[in-house]
C-alpha positions as CSV (number, residue, x, y, z in Angstrom):
1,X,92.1,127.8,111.8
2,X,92.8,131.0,109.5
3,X,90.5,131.1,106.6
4,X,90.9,133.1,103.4
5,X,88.0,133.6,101.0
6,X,84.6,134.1,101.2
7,X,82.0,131.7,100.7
8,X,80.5,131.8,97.3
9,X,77.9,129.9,95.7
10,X,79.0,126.7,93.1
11,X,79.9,128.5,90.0
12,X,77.8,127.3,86.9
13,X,81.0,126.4,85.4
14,X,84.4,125.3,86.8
15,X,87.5,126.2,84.8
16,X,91.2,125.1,85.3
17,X,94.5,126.0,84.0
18,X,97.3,123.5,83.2
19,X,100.2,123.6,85.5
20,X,103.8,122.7,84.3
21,X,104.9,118.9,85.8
22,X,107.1,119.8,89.1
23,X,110.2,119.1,86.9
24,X,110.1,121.2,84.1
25,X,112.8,123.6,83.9
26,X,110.4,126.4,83.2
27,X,109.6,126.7,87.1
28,X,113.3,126.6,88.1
29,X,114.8,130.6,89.1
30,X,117.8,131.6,87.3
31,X,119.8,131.9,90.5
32,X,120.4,130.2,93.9
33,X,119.2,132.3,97.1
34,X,119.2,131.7,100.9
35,X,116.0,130.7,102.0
36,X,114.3,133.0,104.4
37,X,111.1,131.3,104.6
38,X,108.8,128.6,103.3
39,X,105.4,127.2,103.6
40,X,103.6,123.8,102.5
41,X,100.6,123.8,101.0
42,X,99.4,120.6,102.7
43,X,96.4,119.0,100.5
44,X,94.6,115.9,100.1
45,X,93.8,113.5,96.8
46,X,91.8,116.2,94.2
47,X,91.5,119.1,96.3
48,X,92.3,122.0,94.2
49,X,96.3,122.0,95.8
50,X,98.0,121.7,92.4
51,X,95.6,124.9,90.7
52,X,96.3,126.8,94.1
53,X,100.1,126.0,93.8
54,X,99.8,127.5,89.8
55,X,98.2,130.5,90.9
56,X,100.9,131.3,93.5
57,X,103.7,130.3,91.3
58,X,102.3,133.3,88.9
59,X,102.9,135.9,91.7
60,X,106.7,136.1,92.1
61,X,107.1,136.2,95.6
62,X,106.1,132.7,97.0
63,X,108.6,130.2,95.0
64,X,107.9,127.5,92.7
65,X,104.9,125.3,94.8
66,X,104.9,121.7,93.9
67,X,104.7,118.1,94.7
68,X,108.6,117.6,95.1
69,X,107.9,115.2,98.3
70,X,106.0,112.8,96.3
71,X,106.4,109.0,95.4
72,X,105.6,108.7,91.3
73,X,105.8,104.9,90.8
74,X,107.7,104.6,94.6
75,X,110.4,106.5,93.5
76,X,111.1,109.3,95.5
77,X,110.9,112.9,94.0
78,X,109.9,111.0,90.4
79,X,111.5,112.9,87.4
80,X,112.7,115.8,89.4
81,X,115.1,114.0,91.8
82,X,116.3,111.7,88.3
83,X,116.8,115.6,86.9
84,X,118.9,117.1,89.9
85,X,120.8,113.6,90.5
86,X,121.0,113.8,94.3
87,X,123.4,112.1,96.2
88,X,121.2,111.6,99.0
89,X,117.3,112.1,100.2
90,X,118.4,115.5,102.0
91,X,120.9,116.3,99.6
92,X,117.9,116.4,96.4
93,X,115.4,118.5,98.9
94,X,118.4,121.0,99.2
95,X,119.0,121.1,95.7
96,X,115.1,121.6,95.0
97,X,115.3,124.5,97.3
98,X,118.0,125.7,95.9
99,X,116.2,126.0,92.0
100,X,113.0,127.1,93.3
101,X,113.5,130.0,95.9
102,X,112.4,133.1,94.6
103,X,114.6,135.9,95.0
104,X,112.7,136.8,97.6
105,X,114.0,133.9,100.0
106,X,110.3,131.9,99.9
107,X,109.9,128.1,99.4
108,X,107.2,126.8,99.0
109,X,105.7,122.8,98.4
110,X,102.6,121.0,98.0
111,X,102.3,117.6,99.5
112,X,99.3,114.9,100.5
113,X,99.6,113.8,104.4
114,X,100.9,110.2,103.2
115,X,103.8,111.6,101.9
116,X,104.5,113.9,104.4
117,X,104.6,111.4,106.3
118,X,107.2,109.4,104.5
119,X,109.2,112.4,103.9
120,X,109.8,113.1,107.2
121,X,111.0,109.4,107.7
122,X,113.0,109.2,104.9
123,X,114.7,112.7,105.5
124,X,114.0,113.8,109.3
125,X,115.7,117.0,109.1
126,X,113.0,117.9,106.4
127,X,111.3,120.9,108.8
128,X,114.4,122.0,110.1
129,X,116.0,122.5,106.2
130,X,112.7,124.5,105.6
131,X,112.2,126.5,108.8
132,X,110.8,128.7,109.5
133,X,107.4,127.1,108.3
134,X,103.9,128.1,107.4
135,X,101.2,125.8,106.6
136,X,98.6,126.2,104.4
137,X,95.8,123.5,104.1
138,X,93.6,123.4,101.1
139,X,90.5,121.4,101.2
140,X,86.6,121.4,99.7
141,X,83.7,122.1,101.6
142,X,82.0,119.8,99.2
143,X,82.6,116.4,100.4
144,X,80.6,114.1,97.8
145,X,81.8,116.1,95.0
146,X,85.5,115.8,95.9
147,X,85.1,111.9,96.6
148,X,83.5,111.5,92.7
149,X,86.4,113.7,91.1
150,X,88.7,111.3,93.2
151,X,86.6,108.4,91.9
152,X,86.9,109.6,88.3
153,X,90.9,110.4,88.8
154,X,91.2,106.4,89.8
155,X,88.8,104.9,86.6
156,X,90.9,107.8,84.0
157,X,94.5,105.9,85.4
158,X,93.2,103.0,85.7
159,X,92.1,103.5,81.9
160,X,95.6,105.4,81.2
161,X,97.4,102.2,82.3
162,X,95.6,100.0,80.1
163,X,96.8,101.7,76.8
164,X,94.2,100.1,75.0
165,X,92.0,102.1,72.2
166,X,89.3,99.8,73.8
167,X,90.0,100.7,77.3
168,X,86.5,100.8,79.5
169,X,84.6,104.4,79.4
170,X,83.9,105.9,82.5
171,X,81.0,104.5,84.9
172,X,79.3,105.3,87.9
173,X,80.7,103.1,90.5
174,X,79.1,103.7,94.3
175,X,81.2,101.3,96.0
176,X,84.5,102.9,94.5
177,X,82.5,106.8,95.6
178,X,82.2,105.4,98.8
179,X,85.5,104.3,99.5
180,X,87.0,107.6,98.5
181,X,84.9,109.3,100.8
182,X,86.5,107.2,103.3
183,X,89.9,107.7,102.1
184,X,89.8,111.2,101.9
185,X,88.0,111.6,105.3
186,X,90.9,109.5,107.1
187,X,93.5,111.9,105.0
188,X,91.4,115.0,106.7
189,X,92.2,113.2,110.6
190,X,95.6,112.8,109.8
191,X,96.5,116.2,108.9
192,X,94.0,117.5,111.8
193,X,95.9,115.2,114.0
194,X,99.4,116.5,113.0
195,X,98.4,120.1,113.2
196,X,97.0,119.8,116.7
197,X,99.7,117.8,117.5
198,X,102.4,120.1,116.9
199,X,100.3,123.3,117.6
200,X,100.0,124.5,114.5
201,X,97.5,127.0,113.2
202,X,97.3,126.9,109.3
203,X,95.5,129.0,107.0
204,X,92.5,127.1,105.5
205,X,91.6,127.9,101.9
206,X,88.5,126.2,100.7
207,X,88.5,124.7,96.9
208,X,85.4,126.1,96.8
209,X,86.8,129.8,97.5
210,X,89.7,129.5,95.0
211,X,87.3,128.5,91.9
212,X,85.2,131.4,92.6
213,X,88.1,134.4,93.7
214,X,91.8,132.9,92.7
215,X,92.7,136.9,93.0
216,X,91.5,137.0,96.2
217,X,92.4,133.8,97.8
218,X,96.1,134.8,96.4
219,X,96.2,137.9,98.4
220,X,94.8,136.8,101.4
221,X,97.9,134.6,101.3
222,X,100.5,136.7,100.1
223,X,99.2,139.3,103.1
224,X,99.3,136.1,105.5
225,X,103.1,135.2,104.4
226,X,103.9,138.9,104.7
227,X,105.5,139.4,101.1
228,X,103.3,142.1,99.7
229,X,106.0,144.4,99.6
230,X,108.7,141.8,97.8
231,X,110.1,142.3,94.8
232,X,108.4,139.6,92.6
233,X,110.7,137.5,90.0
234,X,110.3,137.8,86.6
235,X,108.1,135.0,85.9
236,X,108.3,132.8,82.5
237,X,104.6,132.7,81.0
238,X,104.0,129.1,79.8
239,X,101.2,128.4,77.6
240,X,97.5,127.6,79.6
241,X,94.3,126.6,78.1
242,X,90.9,126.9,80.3
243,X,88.8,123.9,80.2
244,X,85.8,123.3,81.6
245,X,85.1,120.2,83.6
246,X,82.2,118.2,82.4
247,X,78.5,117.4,83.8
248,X,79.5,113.5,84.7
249,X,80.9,114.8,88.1
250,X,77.5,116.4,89.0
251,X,75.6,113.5,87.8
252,X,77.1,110.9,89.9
253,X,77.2,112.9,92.7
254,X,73.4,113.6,92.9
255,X,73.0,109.9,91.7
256,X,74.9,108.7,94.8
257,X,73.1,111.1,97.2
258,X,69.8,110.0,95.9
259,X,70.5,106.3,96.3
260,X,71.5,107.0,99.8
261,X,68.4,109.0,100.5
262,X,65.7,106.5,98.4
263,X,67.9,103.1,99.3
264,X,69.8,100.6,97.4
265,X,67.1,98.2,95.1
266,X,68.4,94.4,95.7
267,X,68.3,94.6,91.7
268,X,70.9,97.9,91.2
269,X,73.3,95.8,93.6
């Protein structure tokens, strides 16, 4: 597989930049274009696919990237297919393509392997309507820390759904660690699978890389996609704030490697 970035050590500090929900009209071009190309940013749970997808967004050349083939409370496309009001499955992909091509023909979408996979059930002429296709998987090298920001994603909406002012804090929770470590391993097979199935190279771009060189990783892929020399859309500033991640991320991740190095006491379990 292609790579893009170099490897860099773990930043100090990790920063992030809020990203504009998929159906916010902010993101959508002011005119309709045929679509020359696209690519999918194929990702799994927490892997940095949604801050690579801002990132491009920002350049003018590579679309609008976002997670329009997802399934928000089982409803297909969420608040961006309710927006467009789609007659059909194929009909709403067509009409997301049609608000987020830049004027440079590109396409692009983000999407986890289980939805893929639905998507292609639910509308099977989804890679022909986006052909031709490039894919670009995003992952991280750092497999213990992506299961606990997974693990900390599920206790937050589990806390979110609660509405309660005296909704449970977050806690270390091994068994839940260890089952996204799981999870996330068998969504790495699939989309290894599918590639090698279907003989696809993509272009890997490691989490890892993007935190440490966003510029970079960027240009590696607009170089890869060939659309250096576009013209780049006038692109709508919305309003970001950094933040910086917290140290609980860290903690239980060296907490769970040291239990599995020392053993479990009868007493902890």
């Amino acid at each position: 597989m292609a790579q893009v970035g170099s490897v860099a050590e773990r930043p100090r500090r990790r920063w992030y930049s809020k990203v504009a929900a998929p159906a916010a009209k902010a993101l959508d071009f002011p005119r309709p274009v045929a679509l020359r190309k696209s690519y999918i940013v194929a990702s799994t749970p927490r892997s940095g696919g949604a801050l690579l997808c801002a990132q491009l967004w920002k350049t003018g050349v590579l679309g609008a990237p976002a997670e329009y083939l997802s399934y928000p409370g089982g409803r297909f496309g969420g608040r961006m297919a309710k927006r467009l009001e789609p007659s059909s499955p194929a009909e709403y992909l067509a009409k997301v393509i049609a608000c987020r091509t830049s004027k440079n023909g590109v396409f692009g979408v983000k999407v986890d392997f289980k939805d893929f996979q639905k998507t292609l059930v639910r509308i099977p002429e989804t890679l022909s309507l986006l052909a031709p296709i490039t894919y670009i998987y995003v992952d991280r090298r750092d497999r213990l820390a992506h299961a606990v920001g997974l693990a900390r994603a599920v206790q937050s909406s589990r806390r979110a759904s609660a509405r309660s002012p005296r909704a449970a804090p977050l806690r270390y929770d091994r068994n839940l660690i260890s089952k996204c470590l799981g999870l996330l391993e068998r969504e790495r097979l699939a989309w290894m699978r599918w590639f090698e199935s279907n003989g696809i190279e993509p272009l890997v771009v490691a989490y890892e890389d993007l935190i440490a060189d966003k510029a970079g990783v960027v240009r590696g892929i607009v170089e890869f996609l060939g659309v250096q020399s576009d013209e780049p859309e006038r692109i709508r500033h919305l309003t970001e704030a950094e933040l910086r991640t917290g140290g609980i991320k860290e903690e239980w991740a060296a907490r769970f490697e040291r239990e599995i190095r020392e053993g479990i006491r009868l007493q902890e379990a």
